[in-house]
N, C-alpha and C positions, 0 to 999 in steps of 0.2 A: 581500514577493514582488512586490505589483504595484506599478506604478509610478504613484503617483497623481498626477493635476494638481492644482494649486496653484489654492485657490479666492476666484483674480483675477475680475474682473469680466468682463471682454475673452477670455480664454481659457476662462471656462466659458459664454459666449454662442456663440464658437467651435466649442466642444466639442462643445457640445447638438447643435448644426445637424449635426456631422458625426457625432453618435450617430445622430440621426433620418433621415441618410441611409443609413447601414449597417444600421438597424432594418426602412427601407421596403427596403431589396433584400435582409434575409434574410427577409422575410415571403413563408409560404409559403399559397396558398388552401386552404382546409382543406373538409370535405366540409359538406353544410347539415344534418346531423342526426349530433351525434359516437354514440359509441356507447363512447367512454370517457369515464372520469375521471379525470385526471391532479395530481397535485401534486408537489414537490419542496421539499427543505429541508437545512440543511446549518446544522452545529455544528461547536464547538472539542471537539477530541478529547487536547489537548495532552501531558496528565500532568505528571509530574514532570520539573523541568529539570535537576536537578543530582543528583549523590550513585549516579544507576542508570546500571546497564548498557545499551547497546544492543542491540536482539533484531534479529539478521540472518548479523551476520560473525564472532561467538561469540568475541569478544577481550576479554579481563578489563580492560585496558587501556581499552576505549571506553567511559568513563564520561562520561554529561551534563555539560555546563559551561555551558549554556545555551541560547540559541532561535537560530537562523537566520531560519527562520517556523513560526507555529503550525500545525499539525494539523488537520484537517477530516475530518468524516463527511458523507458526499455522500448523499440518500437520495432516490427515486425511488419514487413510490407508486403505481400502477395499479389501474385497476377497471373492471369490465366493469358497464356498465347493460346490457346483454339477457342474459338467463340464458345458460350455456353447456352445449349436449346432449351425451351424451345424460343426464348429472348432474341438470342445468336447474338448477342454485342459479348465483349472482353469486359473479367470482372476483375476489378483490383481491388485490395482489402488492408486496411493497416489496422493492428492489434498491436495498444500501447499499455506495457503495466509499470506503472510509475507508483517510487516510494510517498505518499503522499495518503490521506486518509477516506477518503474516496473521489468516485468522479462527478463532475459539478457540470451540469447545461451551459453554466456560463463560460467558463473556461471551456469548455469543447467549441462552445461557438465563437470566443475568440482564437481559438487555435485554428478555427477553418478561417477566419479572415487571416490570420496570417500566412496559412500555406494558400492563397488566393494571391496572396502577394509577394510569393515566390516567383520570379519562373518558371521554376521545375516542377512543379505541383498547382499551379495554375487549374483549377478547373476542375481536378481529378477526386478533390476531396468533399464530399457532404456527411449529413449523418446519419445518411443510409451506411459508410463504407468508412466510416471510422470506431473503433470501439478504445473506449481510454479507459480501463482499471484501475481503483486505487486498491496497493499489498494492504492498507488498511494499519500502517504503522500508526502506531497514539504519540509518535516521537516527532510529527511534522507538523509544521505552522499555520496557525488557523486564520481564518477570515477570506475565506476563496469559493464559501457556499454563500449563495443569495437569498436564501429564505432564513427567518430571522428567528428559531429556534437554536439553528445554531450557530448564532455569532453574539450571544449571551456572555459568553465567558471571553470572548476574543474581543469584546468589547466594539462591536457593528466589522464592517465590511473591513479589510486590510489591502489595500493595491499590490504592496510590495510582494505579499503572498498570491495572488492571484495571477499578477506578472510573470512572476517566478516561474509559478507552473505551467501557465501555457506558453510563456516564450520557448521553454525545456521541452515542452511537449512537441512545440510545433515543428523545434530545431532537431529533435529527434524522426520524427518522420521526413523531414527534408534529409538526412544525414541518410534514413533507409530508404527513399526512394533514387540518391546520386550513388548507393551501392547494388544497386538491382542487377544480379545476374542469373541466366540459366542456374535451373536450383533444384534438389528433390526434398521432399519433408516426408521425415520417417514415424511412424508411429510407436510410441513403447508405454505398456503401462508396467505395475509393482505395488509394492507394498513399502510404506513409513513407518516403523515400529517406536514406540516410546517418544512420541515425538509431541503427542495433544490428548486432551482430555477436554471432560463433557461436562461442563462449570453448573448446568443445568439440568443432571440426572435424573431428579422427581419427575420436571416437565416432561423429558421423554420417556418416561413408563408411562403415561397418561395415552400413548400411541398403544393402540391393539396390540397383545401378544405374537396374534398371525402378523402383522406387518414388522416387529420386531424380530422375529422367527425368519424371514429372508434376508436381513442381515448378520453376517457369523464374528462380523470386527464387533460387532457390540455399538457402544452409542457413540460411538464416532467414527469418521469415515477415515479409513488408514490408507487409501489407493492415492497414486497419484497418476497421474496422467501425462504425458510426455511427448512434444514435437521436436525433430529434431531435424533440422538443417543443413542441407551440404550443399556446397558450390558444385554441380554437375561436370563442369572444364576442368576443376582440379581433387574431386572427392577431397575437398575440406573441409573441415567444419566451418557455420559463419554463426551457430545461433541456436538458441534452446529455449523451449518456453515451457511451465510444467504447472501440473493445476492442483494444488494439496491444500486440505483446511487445518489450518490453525491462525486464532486470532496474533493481530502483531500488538500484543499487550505483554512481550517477555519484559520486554521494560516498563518499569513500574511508573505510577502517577507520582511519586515523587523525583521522575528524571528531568532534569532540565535542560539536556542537550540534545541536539538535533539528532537525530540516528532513523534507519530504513528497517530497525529492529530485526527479527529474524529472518525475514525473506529477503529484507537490504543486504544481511551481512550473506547468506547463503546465495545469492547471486557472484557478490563478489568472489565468492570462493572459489564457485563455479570459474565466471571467468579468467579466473588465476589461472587456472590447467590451462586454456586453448589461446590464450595470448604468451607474446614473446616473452620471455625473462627479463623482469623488471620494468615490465610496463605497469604505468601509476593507475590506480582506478581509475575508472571510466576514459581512461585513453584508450584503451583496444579496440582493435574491429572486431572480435568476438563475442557476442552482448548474449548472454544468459538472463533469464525472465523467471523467477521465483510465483508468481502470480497468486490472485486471492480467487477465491469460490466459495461456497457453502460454507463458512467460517462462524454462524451468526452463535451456535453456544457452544463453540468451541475454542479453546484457552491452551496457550502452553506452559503454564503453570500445572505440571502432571502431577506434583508430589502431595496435589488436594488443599484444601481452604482451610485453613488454620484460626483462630482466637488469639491479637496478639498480644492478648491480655495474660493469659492460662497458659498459650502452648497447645490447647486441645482441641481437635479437628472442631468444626463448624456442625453448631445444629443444620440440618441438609435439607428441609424441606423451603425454609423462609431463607437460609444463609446467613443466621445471626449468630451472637455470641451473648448468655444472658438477656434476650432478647431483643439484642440490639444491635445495630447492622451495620451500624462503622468498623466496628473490629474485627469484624472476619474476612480476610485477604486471601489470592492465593498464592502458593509457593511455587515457585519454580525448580528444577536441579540441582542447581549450582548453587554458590558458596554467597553468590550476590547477583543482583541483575545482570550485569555485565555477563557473566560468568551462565548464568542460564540461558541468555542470548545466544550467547556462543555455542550451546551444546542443542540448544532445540534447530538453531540454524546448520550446526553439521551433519546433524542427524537426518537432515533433508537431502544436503547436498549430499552426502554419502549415499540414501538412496537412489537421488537422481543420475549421481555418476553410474551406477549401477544398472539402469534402466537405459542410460543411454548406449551403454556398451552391447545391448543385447535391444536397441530399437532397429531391426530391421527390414520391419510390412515399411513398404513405399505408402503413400496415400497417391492414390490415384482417380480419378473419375473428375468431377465440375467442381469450379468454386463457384458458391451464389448466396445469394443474401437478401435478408428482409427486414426491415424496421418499421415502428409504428409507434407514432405517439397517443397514449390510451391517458383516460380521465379515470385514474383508479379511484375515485371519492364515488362516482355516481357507474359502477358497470353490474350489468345484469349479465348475466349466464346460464347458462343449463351445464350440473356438475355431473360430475361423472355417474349417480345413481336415477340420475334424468329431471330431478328436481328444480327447478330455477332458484338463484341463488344472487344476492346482491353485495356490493362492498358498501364501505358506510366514508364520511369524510374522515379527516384525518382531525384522530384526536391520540394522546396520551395516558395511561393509564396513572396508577399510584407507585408501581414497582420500580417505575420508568422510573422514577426520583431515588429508588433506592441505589442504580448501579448494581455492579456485578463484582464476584470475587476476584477477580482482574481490578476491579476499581471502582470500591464501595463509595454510594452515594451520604446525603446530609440529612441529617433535622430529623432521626431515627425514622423514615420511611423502608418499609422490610419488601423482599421479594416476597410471591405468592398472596398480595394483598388484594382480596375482593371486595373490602368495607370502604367506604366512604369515612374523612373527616371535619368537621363541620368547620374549625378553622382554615382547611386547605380549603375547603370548600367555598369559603369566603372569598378567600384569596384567588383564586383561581378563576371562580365565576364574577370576579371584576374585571375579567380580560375578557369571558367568554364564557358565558350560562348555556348549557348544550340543553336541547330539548331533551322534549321524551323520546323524542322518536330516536333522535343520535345515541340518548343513554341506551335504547332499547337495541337499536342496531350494533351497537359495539358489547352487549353484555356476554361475560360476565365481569367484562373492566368495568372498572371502576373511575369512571373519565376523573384525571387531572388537568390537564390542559385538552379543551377542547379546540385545537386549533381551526379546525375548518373556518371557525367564526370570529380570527384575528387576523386582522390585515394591517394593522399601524405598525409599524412606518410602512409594511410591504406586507403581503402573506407571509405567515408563519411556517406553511408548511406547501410543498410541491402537490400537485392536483394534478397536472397532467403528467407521466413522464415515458420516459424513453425504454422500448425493448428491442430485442435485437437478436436475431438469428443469422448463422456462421456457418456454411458449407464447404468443409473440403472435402471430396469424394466422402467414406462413412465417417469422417468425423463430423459432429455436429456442437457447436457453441454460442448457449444460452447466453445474452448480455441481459443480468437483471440491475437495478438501482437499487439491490437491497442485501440487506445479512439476511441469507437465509441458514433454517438451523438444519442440524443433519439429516432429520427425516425428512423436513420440506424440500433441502434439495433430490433424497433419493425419491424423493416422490415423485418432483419436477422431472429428474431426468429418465425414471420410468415412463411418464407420461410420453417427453417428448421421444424416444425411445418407439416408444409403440405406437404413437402415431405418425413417426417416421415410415415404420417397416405397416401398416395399413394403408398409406399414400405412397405406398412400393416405391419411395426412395433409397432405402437400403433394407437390406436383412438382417444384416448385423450392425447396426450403428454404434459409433462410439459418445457418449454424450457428456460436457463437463461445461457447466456453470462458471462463465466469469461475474464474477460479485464485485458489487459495489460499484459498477459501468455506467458511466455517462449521466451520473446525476445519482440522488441520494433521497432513498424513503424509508431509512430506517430498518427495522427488520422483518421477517416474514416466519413466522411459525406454522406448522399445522393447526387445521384447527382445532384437533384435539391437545396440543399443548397450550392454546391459545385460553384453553379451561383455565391451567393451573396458575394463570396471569403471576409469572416470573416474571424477571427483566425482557424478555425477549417475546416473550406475549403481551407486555404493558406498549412496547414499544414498535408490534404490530399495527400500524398506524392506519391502515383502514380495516381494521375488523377483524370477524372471526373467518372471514371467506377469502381472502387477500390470496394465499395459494392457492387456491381454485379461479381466482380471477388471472392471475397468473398464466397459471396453466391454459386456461380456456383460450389463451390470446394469444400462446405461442403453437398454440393446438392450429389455430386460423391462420400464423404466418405459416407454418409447415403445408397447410393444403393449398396456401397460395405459391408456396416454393412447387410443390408437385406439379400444380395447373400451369405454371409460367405466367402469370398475373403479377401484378405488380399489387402491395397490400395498400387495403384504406389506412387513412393514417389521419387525425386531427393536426390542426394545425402546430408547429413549435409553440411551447408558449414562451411568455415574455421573460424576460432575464432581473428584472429591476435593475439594472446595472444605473438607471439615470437616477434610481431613488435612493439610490445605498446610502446608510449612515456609518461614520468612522469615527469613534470615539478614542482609538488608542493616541497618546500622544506622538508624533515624532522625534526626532534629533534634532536639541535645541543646541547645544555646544559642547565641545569635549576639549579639556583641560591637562594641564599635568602641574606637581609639586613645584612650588620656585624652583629653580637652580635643576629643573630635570628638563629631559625633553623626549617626545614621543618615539618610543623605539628602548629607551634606554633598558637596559637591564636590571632590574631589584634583586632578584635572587639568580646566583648563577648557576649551572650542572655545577655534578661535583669534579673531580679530576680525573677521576676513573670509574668506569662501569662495566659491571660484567651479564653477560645476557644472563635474561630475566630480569634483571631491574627494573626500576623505575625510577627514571628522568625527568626534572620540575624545573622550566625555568618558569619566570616570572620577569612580563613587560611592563613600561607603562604603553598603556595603550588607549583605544575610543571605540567611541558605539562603532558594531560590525555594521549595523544596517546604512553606513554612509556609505558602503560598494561592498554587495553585497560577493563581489570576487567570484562569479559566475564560471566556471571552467577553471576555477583558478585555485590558491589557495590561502588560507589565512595563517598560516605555516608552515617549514620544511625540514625534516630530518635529514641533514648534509655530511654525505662523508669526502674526505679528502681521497683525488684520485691517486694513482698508483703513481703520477710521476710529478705528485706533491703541488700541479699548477692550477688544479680547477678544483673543485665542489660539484657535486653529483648528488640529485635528490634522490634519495629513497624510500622515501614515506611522505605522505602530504594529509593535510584533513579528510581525504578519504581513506586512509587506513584507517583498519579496525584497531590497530598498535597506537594510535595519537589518539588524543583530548587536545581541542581548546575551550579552554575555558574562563567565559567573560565576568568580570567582578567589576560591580561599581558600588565602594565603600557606600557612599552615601546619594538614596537615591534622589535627590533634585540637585544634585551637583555633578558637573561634567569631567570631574576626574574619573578615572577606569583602570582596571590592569588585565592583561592577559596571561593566564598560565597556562602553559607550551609542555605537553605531559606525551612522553614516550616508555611505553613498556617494550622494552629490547626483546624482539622477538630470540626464540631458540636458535634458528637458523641466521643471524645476526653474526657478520665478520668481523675478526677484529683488525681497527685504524683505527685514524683521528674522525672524529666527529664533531660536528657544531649545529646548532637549533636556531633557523630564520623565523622573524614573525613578520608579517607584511599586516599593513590596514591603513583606511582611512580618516583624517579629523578633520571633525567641521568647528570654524570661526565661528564668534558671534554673528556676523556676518553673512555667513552661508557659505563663504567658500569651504572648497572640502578638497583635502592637498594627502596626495599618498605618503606615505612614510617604510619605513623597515627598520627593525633592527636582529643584533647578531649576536649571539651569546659567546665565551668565553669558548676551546675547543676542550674537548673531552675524550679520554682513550678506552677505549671498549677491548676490553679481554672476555675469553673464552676462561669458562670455570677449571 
């Protein structure tokens, strides 16, 4: 992903000087006595590269075949040194946003027993004081949620993936808790231009004109929001975290390799500026946070939904083409996915660098915090017009089946469907016939899956889940388990906004939604887009009232933050972890041609290359999932040093410049190949170079024995 220099002698003398000028002018003065302590840290969160499904676009077809770039858990540790009133105990807070497709109860709660069995984190962590993000990429590996809607296409529960993420996770807050120092966090907001679009624009004209009339960006929200980091002892940067909506769908449902999509790559980019020259992804101590929020109908695919039949934009109210809803996608920028990735993710980091350079309010005042586990199937409230108001269990609508122009659904189901069909109806009510009263509570859906009333092999869908309130002096952040859409969240953050500044915890509060935290229900619309039952209303999974229940509950943490109260909360609920079903197969054996042996070379580079090419070798090689190479990598772009005796990596499987990519000719036979793909970046020096591939193979047997092999060397000229 990032684009490393080549570690010449002349251009890393160069480099320095021009790091140390970008270092001295984002240095910000920070106050003569902090009153926090900051740390930050960041891990491979990779998983499995081959053989699983992707958790995002729910297509049996998107199965791993390899890495784009590795995965990262971004973690962010706070702490208050003056006690906070009217409690008076010290608060500490970890804010983790990891590339991965959102946050999972289960995985949070194996990630506190493992920082339980740290040392250094012993004791300090519950989920009151942890919030885990996912950027919401469709490009990472499924089977790591516990409820059994979505592990349909992932084929039940996956270990390898669920380890992955919380071991990255937990390793990531141990890394920013042994880096905690005296620290200041700066505030900056700005503006994203051209960067996302509103995939669901009918829905949101179904919102009043007066409440569209207070927004001037139009239907989707262009601000970003920005923390920014300094070491106090030496005003250096350690750390950036920023909150913009666009969904991580730049990469399409027909990719098969691993990637952290645009907020992956726009991290990395990020921490390319304030790390050493030539440091490989996720080795720096400088960890930038791309984060998700209010993302639920928002897309970066801006160039509009297409027909990829005709060529001609998409009917816009249903999102069909000739009335039918497989063929209307949407388009991105660029010339190819890759390529729109690339431009929706710079167009961030270019803001953000811009925003950082001019974040100079200190955040000052308390850190504190509240969480609550609520039963969104059964909650009653009094809505903002005084009325009482209820959420309904969780069921699915028609639309839900159709997908989004991000990633059209099957079996001709259309967005904006209110009518029932008597075959789905069949089918659907042999899992679960909803009453009247659910049909009556969730109308104007049109229930397709009525899950409240499937529990085989486990619940279908979460009932109780996690919320979460975040206090730094006036910043304030939302943790909900949900996509919210653009006006639900400026709804939410008006709400909590105003009932901030009437329980006189601040006058001017700052307020940004982390989405997709600490567990997963789908999405949340208003309820008036919740009418036009789109994608995003089908899949409002309790009801038409779900933002007002919402709201109501983080209305009640806030007046419990003002009074110093600690909030009610139900109890956690259970994980099924003991019930889970895994249907994928694992690694039965991996093989090579007579007369070959694993490592060797099939296709070699060619003799010479000149930046901007593109470099293919071809291994033989085996399933990745035998080590999954954790911090490590599954290959190395090596250049020869300057005094011809060593090899020097400068690119690994988290550059956004590599591919690998896993082929196995025939699938129930354990031969395999790897192809080892470098795009020579522009800034690319010219020497010798060679292309390592490392991996694992397992015997019939089970044992599983490392291997490597080394390609032919290759000379890189300048055009």
């Amino acid at each position: 992903m990032i684009l490393n220099v080549l570690n010449v002698l002349l251009t890393i003398l160069l480099a320095s000087t021009n790091a140390d000028t970008t270092a001295r002018r984002s240095k910000t003065p920070t106050s003569n006595k902090s009153v926090l302590n900051v740390g930050t840290g960041i891990y491979d969160v990779t998983g499995p590269a081959a053989d699983i499904n992707f958790m995002g676009y729910a297509q049996m077809k998107q199965v791993g075949r390899g890495i784009h770039f590795r995965l990262r858990a971004r973690a962010f540790v706070f702490e208050s040194t003056v006690p906070t009133p009217p409690l008076n105990d010290s608060r500490l807070f970890a804010f983790v946003s990891v590339d991965m497709g959102m946050g999972s109860s289960a995985v949070t709660n194996r990630v506190l027993e493992l920082l339980d069995a740290e040392p250094t984190t012993t004791g300090k962590f519950t989920n009151d004081n942890v919030c885990i993000s996912g950027t919401h990429t469709h490009s990472a590996p499924a089977g790591f949620l516990t409820h059994t809607i979505f592990q349909v296409t992932s084929l039940g529960f996956v270990k390898q993936t669920y380890d992955a993420f919380a071991n990255g996770i937990a390793q990531s807050i141990i890394k920013a808790v042994g880096n905690m120092a005296p620290g200041s966090v700066f505030l900056g907001q700005g503006k994203v231009t051209n960067a996302n679009i509103n995939r669901s624009p009918t829905a949101y004209l179904y919102n009043s004109q007066a409440e569209r009339d207070l927004y001037p960006d139009g239907n989707t929200d262009k601000d970003m929001t920005l923390l920014k980091f300094v070491n106090s002892d030496t005003s250096s940067p350690v750390g950036m975290i920023n909150w913009y909506s666009v969904h991580g769908t730049a990469m399409n449902n027909t990719n098969m390799l691993i990637s952290g999509d645009n907020k992956g790559h726009a991290s990395s980019l990020f921490e390319k500026d304030f790390n050493p020259v030539g440091t490989l992804p996720g080795k720096g101590k400088f960890v930038g946070a791309f984060a998700a929020t209010n993302l639920g109908d928002v897309s970066p695919n801006i160039n509009g939904s297409f027909c990829m039949d005709t060529g001609l934009p998409c009917e816009m109210e249903h999102s069909t083409c000739n009335g039918k809803n497989e063929m209307c996608t949407g388009r991105g920028p660029g010339k190819d996915m890759f390529d729109s990735t690339n431009i929706i993710a710079t167009r961030q980091y270019e803001a953000a660098k811009e925003i950082w350079n001019n974040a100079n309010e200190e955040l000052v005042g308390p850190i504190d915090m509240r969480h609550t586990w609520v039963d969104m199937t059964n909650l009653t409230f009094k809505a903002a017009d005084g009325t009482m108001k209820s959420t309904c269990g969780a069921a699915m609508g028609y639309a839900f089946a159709a997908g989004t122009t991000d990633g059209p659904g099957a079996f001709n189901f259309i967005q904006g469907s209110n009518s029932t069909n008597p075959f789905w109806n069949l089918v659907s009510h042999f899992l679960s016939k909803p009453t009247q009263k659910e049909i009556d509570c969730h109308h104007p859906k049109p229930i397709l899956l009525n899950l409240e009333g499937i529990n085989f092999p486990y619940p279908w869908a979460a009932k109780v889940v996690p919320l979460q309130l975040i206090r730094m002096g006036r910043f304030y952040m939302v943790s909900v388990p949900s996509e919210l859409t653009t006006m639900a969240g400026r709804r939410m953050r008006k709400a909590v906004a105003d009932e901030v500044i009437k329980q006189k915890l601040s006058t001017n509060p700052v307020v940004v939604i982390a989405g997709l935290a600490n567990e997963y229900a789908d999405y949340t619309t208003t309820f008036e887009e919740y009418q036009a039952q789109r994608y995003e209303g089908a899949s409002t999974a309790y009801g038409p009232n779900e933002l007002g229940g919402f709201i109501s509950e983080f209305k009640r943490l806030i007046a419990d933050m003002a009074a110093g109260v600690e909030s009610q909360t139900l109890p956690a609920p259970p994980t099924y972890l003991s019930k889970q079903i895994s249907l994928a197969p694992g690694v039965i054996y991996d093989s090579v041609a007579h007369g070959k042996k694993f490592g060797d070379v099939t296709v070699q580079p060619p003799s010479t290359a000149v930046v901007g090419d593109v470099v293919s070798v071809v291994f033989c090689s085996s399933n990745p999932r035998n080590n999954l190479r954790t911090e490590d990598t599954f290959l190395a772009v090596q250049m020869l040093s300057s005094d011809g005796l060593s090899w020097v990596d400068i690119a690994t499987d988290g550059n956004w410049e590599t591919k690998f990519e896993w082929n196995r000719p025939k699938e129930f036979e354990g031969e395999s190949f790897a192809t080892i793909v470098w795009e020579l970046p522009l800034d690319t020096m010219p020497g010798t170079y060679r292309i390592q591939h490392y991996n694992s193979h397992k015997s019939l047997l089970g044992k599983i024995t490392e291997f490597s092999g080394t390609s032919n060397t290759f000379k890189v000229h300048t055009k």
